[in-house]
C-alpha angles and dihedrals in degrees: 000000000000120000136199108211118198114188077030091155098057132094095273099033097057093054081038093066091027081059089049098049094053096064087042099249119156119255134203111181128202122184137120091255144031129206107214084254089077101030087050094062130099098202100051125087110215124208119173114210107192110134090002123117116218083252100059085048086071088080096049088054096050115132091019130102143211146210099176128019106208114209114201105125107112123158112218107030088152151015130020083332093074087068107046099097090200094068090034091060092042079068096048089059096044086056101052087039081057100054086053092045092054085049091053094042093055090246104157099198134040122197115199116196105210128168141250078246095078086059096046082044087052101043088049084063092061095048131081125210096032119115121227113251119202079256084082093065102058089045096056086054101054082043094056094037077060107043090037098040090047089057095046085054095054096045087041100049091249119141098232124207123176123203113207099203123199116204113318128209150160151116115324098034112131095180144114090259114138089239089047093039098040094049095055094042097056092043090059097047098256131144122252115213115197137155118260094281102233104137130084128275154161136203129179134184121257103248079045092060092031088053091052098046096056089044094056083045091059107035106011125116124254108257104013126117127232128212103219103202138091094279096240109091116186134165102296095235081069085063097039091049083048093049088048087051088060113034103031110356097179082051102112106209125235088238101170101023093114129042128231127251110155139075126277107232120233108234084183093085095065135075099232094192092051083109092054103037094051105035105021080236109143121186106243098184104091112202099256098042081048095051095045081049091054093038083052089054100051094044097053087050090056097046106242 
């Protein structure tokens, strides 16, 4: 296989290609800018992207191939910038580029990796006396990229398979994640303000998630969607109680210090063993194994 990674220099991007190299798959990475891991390797193709629209990158491709078109690249994952719906609808727009690009470029199968947000921004639709948060934003915009991506491939001959990633984490993550945050923050005596916890949630470890999304690449089926979790959602105090255990135990969590406006998502409407079923593929990370291998991690970067 070989496979065309965009976002390839992010923190999933990078385990993403790391994953692919290890099975000796071919990679051709896009992205604006590379670390010396990817430019020092000789396997990897590297395209930079900056000021480039998907269009011009037609030319650079020229001559290569490709069995599977990664989308990973998303501006404003994050920050004030989740809810600026400009750039949230820039990346409407790239998705859907991308998908035709694929198409151009003779890729048979295009992999879009969305987030549980587009569900919660869904399920908000539906409710009354809850008040929009900038979240949204960013939600409607990873819903849109899918229904609309998934449109463009149709009409355009791709093979389009949306991931519907949960919260990601793992060692190596520098965002502004809750796992990421939470763990610095305890191991440097802080205090952790949540709400009470009481809604549902799901977490899973990056090679977890990496793992999964290959898998689905290889062996999914076009236009189906994929829960990307551990399959065992629970009321996300019971997580964050778990995560405490491990980093600080004597930590006491701020549970209650915030209230609660948004939805509680429904897992019910997924099916959380899609990835198995379909692949064979079983997540190996459990949470607390997932959470001491982060906290290492933070810990050796910062020298302790």
């Amino acid at each position: 296989m070989t496979a065309l990674v965009i976002g390839a220099n992010g923190f999933i991007g990078k385990q993403l290609v790391s994953e692919l190299l290890s099975r000796n798959e071919a990679v051709v990475a896009i992205d604006v800018r590379f670390d010396d891991m990817l430019l020092a390797n000789e396997k990897v193709v590297c395209i930079n992207c900056k000021d480039k629209t998907p269009f011009e990158l037609e030319d650079a491709l020229k001559g290569m191939s490709a069995d599977v078109f990664f989308h990973l690249a998303w501006a404003g994952t994050s920050g004030t910038l989740r809810a600026d719906y400009g750039v949230q609808l820039d990346n409407v727009r790239l998705a859907c580029d991308y998908v035709v690009l694929a198409s151009k470029i003779g890729c048979r199968r295009f992999v879009y990796a969305s987030s549980i947000n587009e569900m919660e921004t869904y399920e908000y639709l539906q409710s009354d006396d809850i008040e929009p948060s900038g979240g949204y934003i960013y939600g409607t915009g990873k819903l849109a990229a899918h229904l609309m991506g998934e449109t463009v491939a149709k009409l355009n001959g791709v093979e389009f398979i949306p991931v519907i990633i949960t919260n990601i984490y793992g060692a190596g993550e520098k965002s502004a994640r809750l796992i990421n945050t939470s763990i610095r923050r305890l191991l440097n005596g802080g205090h952790c303000s949540f709400t009470e916890g009481r809604q549902t949630y799901d977490f899973i470890y990056l090679t977890d998630a990496i793992a999964s999304i290959v898998a689905v690449a290889e062996k999914g089926r076009p236009f189906n969607r994929y829960y990307i979790g551990s399959g065992s959602p629970k009321p996300l105090r019971e997580f964050l109680l778990e995560m405490k255990d491990v980093v600080a135990p004597k930590a006491e969590l701020g549970l209650g210090d915030l209230p609660f406006r948004g939805t509680d998502i429904d897992y019910r409407q997924f099916k959380l063993k899609k990835v198995e079923e379909d692949t064979g593929y079983k997540n190996k990370v459990r949470f607390k194994d997932g959470i001491r291998m982060t906290m290492d991690f933070i810990k050796s970067e910062a020298g302790r």
